[in-house]
C-alpha positions in Angstrom: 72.6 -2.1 -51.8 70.3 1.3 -52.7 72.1 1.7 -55.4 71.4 -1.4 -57.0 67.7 -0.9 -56.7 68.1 2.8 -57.9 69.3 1.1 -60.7 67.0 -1.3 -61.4 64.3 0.3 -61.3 64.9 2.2 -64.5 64.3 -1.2 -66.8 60.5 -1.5 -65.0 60.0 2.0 -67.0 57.9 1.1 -69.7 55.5 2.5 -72.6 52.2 0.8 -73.5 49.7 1.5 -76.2 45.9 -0.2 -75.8 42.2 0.3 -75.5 40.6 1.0 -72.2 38.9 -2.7 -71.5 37.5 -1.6 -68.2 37.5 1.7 -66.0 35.4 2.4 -62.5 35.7 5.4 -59.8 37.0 3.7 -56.6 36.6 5.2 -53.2 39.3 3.8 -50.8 40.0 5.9 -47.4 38.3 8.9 -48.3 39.8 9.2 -51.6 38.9 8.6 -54.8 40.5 7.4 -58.0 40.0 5.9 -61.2 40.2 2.2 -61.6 41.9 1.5 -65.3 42.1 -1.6 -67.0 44.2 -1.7 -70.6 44.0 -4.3 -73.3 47.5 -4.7 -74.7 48.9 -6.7 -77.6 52.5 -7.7 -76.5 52.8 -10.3 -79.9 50.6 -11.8 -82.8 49.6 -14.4 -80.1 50.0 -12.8 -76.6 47.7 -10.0 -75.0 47.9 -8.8 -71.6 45.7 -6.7 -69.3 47.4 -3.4 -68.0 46.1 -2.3 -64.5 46.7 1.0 -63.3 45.1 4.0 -61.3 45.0 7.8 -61.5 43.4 10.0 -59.7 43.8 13.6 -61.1 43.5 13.7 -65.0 42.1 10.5 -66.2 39.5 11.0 -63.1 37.7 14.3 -65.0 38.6 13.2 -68.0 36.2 10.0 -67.5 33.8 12.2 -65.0 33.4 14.9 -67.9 32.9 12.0 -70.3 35.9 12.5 -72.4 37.2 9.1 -71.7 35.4 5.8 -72.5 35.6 2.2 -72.5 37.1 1.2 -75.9 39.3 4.4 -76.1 43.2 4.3 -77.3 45.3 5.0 -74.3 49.2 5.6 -74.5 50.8 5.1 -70.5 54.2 5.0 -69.2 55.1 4.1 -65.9 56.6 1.5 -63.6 56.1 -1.6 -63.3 54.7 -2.8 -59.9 53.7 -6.2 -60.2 52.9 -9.1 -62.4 50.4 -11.7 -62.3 50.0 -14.7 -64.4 47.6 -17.7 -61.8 44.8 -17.0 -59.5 43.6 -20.0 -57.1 40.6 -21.1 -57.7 38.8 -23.4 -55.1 42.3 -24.7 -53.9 43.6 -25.0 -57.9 46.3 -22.8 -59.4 44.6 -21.6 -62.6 46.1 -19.6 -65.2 44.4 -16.2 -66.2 43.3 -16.2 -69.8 45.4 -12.5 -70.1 48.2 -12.3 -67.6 48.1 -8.8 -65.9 51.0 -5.6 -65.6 50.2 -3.5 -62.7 51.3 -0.4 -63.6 52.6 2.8 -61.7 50.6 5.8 -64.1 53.4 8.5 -64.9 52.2 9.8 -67.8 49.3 9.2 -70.7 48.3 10.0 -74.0 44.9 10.0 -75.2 43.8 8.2 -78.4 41.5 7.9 -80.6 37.6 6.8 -79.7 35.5 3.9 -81.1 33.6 4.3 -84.0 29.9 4.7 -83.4 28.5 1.7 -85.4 26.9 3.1 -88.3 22.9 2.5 -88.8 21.6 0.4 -91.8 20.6 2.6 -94.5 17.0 2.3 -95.2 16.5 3.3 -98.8 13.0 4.1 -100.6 11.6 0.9 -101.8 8.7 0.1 -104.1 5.0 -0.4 -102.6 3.6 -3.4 -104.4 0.0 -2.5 -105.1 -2.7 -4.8 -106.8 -2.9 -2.7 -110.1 -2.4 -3.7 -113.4 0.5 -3.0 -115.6 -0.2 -2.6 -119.3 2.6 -4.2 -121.4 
């Protein structure tokens, strides 16, 4: 029987490319980790949330800044879980993005956002009250 799940655990290995959605430093029994949230396109009409944590790289990297919300990831790792419903008040509801939780082997970082650029304001003509001789 261990070999079978030795086995199977090789097609939960998977590689995703997103944008960090969602990212917070969680304390849990005197230890703290980063709290990730990928947005992943699986299909023209099918998007997915990717949860994961890390504790060592992506930790600094978003304590020093270097990592923001909106950022291309890259992760590999296994899968853990998968959830598609939530109850709400006694009701079986379907989430709007079905979620991947995700065992963080490795990552890649990506490219930032943009900033949004600023209007340009150009000189413009000051209307005055003067004259203009034809």
């Amino acid at each position: 029987m261990s070999d079978i799940i030795k086995k199977l655990s090789d097609f939960q290995t998977v590689a995703l490319h997103g944008r960090i959605a969602h990212m917070e430093v969680v304390n849990y029994e005197d230890r703290e980790f980063l709290s990730v949230t990928l947005a992943h396109t699986i299909s023209e009409t099918t998007d997915v949330r990717v949860r994961f944590t890390n504790s060592n790289g992506l930790l600094t990297a978003y304590k020093n800044s270097n990592l923001i919300v909106g950022q291309e990831l890259t992760v590999s790792g296994n899968i853990k879980a998968i959830r598609a419903f939530y109850m709400k008040e006694d009701v079986l509801t379907p989430l709007k993005y079905p979620e991947l939780q995700l065992r963080c082997i490795s990552y890649a970082f990506g490219s930032k956002p943009q900033p949004k650029s600023e209007p340009v304001i150009t000189a413009t003509a000051v209307p005055t009250l003067e004259e203009i001789p034809f």
